[in-house]
C-alpha positions in Angstrom: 29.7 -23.6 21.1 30.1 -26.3 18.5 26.6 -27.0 18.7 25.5 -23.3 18.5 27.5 -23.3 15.3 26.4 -26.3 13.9 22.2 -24.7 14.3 23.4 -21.6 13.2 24.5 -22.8 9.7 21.9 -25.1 9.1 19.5 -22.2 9.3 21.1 -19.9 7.0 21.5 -22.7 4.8 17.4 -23.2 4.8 17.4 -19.8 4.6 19.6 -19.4 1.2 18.1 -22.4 -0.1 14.5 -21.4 0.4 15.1 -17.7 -0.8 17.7 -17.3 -3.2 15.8 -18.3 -6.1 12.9 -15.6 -4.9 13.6 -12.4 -6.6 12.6 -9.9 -4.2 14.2 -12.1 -1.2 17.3 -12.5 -3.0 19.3 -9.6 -1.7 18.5 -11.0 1.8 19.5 -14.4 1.0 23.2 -12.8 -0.3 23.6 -11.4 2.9 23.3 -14.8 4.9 25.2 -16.4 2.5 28.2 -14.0 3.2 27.3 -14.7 6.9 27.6 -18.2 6.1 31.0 -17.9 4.6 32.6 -15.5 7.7 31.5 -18.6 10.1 34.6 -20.5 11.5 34.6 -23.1 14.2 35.1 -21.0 17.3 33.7 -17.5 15.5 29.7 -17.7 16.3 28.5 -14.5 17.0 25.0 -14.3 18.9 22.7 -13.4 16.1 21.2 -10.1 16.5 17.9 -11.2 14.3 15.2 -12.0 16.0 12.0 -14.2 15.4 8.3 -12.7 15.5 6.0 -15.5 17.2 2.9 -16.0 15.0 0.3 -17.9 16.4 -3.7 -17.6 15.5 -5.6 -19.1 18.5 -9.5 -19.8 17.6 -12.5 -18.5 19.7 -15.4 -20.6 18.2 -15.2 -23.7 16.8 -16.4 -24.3 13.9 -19.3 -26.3 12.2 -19.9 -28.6 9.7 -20.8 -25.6 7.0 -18.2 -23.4 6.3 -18.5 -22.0 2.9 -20.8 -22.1 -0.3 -19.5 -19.8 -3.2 -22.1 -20.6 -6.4 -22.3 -19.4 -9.9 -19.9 -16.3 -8.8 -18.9 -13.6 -11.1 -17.1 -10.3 -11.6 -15.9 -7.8 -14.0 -13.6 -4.9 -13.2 -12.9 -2.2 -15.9 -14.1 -4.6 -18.7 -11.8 -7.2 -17.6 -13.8 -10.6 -16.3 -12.1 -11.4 -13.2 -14.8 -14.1 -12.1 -16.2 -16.4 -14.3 -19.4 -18.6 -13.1 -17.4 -20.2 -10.1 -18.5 -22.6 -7.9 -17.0 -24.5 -4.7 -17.9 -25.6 -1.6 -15.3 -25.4 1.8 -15.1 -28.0 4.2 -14.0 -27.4 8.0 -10.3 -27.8 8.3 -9.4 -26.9 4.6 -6.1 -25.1 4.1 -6.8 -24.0 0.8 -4.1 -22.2 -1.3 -4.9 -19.8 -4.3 -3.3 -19.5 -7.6 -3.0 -18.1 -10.7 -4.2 -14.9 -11.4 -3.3 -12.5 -8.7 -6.3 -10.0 -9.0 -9.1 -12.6 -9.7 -7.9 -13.9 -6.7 -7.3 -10.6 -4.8 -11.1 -9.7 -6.6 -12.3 -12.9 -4.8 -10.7 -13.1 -1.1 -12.2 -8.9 -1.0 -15.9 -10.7 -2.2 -15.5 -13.3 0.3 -14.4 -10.7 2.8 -17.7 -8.5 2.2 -15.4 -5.7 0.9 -16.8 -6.2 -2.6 -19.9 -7.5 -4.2 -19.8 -9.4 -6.8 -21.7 -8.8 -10.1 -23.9 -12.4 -9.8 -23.8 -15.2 -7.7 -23.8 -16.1 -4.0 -21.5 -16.0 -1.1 -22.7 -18.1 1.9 -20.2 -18.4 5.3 -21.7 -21.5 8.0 -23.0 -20.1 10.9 -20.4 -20.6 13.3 -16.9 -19.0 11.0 -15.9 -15.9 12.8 -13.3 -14.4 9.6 -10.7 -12.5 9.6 -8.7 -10.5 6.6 -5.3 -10.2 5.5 -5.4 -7.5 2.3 -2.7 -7.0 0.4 -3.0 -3.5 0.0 -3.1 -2.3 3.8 -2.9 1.6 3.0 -6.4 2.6 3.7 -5.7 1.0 7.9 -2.6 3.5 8.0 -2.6 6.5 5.6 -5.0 8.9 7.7 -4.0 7.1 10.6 -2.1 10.1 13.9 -2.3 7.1 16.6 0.7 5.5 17.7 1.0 1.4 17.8 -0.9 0.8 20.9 -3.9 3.3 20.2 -4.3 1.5 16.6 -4.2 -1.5 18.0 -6.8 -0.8 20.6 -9.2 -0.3 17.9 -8.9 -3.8 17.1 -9.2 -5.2 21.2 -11.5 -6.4 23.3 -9.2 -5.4 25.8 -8.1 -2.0 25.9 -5.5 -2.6 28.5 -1.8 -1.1 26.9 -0.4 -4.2 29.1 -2.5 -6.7 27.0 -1.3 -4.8 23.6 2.0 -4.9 24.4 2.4 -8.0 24.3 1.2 -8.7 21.2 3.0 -6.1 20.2 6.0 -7.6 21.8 5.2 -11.0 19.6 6.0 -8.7 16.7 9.4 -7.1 17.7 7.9 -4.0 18.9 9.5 -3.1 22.3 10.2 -0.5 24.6 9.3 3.6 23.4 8.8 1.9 19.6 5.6 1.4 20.7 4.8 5.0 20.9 6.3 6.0 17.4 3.0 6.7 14.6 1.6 4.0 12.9 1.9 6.8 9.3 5.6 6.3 9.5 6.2 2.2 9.4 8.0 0.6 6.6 6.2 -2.1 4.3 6.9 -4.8 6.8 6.6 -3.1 10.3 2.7 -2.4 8.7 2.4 -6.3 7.5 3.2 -7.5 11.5 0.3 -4.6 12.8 -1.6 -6.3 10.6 -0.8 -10.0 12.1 -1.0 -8.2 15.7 -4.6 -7.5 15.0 -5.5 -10.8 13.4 -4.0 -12.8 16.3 -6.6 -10.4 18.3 -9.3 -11.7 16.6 -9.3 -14.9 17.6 -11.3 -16.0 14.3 -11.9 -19.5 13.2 -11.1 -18.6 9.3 -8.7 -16.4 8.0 -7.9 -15.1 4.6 -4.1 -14.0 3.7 -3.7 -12.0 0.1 0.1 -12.1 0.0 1.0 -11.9 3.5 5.1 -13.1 2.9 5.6 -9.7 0.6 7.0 -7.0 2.5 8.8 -9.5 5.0 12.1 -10.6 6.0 12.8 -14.0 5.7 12.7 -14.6 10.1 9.0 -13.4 9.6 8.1 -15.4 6.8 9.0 -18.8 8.9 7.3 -17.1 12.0 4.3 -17.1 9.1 4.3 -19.8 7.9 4.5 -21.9 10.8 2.3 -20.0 12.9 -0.8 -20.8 9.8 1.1 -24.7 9.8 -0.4 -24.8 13.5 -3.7 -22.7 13.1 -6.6 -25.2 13.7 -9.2 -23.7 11.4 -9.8 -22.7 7.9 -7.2 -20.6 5.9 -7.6 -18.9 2.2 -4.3 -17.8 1.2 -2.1 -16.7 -1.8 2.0 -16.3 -1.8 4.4 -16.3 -4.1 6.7 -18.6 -1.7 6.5 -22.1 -3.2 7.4 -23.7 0.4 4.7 -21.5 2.2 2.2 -22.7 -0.5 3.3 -26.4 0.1 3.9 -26.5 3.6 0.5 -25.0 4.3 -2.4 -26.3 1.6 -4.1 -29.2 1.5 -6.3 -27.8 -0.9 -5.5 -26.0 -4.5 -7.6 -23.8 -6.2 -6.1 -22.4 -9.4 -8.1 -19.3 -10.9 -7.2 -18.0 -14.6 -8.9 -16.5 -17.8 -11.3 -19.3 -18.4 -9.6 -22.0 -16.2 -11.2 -23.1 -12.8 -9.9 -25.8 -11.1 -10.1 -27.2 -7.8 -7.7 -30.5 -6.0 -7.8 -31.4 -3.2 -4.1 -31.9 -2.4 -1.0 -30.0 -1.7 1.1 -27.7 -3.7 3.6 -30.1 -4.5 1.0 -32.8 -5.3 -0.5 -30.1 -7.8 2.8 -29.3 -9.2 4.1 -33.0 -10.1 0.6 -33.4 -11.7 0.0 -30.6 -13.2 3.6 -30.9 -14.8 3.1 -34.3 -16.1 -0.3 -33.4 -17.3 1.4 -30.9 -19.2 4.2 -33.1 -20.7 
């Protein structure tokens, strides 16, 4: 029981010390932190929150050529989003995006094939099989009368309800829930479709816009970790510094005229970005 204890409060620590300071997680981290003060030594309760599993597996493997962005612009409403940028994406490359939020969301939709950009090229290698995490999900649910497994099937190579189910299961859909219309989720129920039907995919390369937004902290570690354990190429933005630094091995900061490109991780970016600074 001790023992049980013992796990339980280191996790609501993480929890509290990983959240607190997030504004729109803050309310959640409050409540584990009154959790953590009701806990005394023989008074565990069995936690009634539960964990989504995350976990991308990868069909194809991929090739030495990955990605080639040159000379790429855009301009949105008179604003240039996109000035002139250039990189190049080697296999393996967890590259984490910041700085401004819809250059970046302009970008991950160009790279996507959602959007075309002004000028400039987009070139994926021959064997990347992507998939896409938008941040605005509305147009895969507003019109949408199905219930969870039908939208899901859309999605499947295998339209067996069996097959869905489970990954439906992996994302805490159980029982008659998965019969309920996808037009009535919340926020987060729709961000865990949308990781059902990217772990469907089975794609080499994935881009995330802001997947941790509309989450509760148990499935932002299910997140993260499952993308820390995903053996291909990932794009991603999140305002959740230990996301960003647990999963990058790449930075790519976007903003007004500023373009720059390290290959390192978050916290590596930070300390010299900071010093650079002072």
């Amino acid at each position: 029981a001790n023992k049980k204890k013992e796990d339980k409060i280191k996790e609501l620590q993480s929890f509290i010390q990983r959240f607190s300071a997030n504004k729109s997680k803050s309310k959640q981290a409050t409540s584990r932190k009154k959790l953590l003060e009701k806990i005394e030594l023989d008074d565990i309760q069995p936690s009634s929150r539960r964990y989504p599993f995350v976990g991308f597996e990868i069909g194809r493997e991929l090739g030495k050529e990955v990605l080639l962005v040159e000379n790429l612009s855009k301009t949105i409403d008179g604003v240039e989003l996109l000035k002139d940028i250039t990189f190049r994406i080697n296999p393996y490359e967890k590259v984490g995006f910041i700085g401004n939020e819809l250059s970046i969301t302009t970008l991950f939709q160009i790279l996507s094939g959602e959007m075309e950009p002004d000028s400039g090229t987009v070139k994926w290698g021959k064997t990347v099989t992507l998939s896409y995490f938008p941040k605005d999900n509305a147009k895969y649910f507003e019109s949408s009368k199905l219930n969870l497994v039908e939208w899901l099937r859309q999605y499947s190579k295998d339209p067996m309800e069996s097959y869905l189910r489970g990954f439906l299961g992996k994302m805490l859909f159980s029982g008659d829930d998965v019969y309920k219309p996808t037009n009535v989720l919340s926020g987060g129920e729709k961000v865990r479709m949308m990781l059902s039907r990217m772990m469907l995919n089975d794609a080499n390369t994935i881009i995330l816009d802001q997947p941790t937004s509309h989450l509760d902290l148990e499935s932002i570690v299910a997140v993260n970790n499952g993308l820390i354990s995903f053996k291909g190429n990932i794009f991603f933005s999140s305002h959740d510094t230990e996301f960003m630094d647990t999963i990058a091995n790449r930075i790519i900061h976007i903003e007004d005229d500023t373009f720059e490109n390290h290959l390192m991780s978050y916290h590596e970016y930070i300390e010299k970005f900071i010093e650079n600074k002072e």
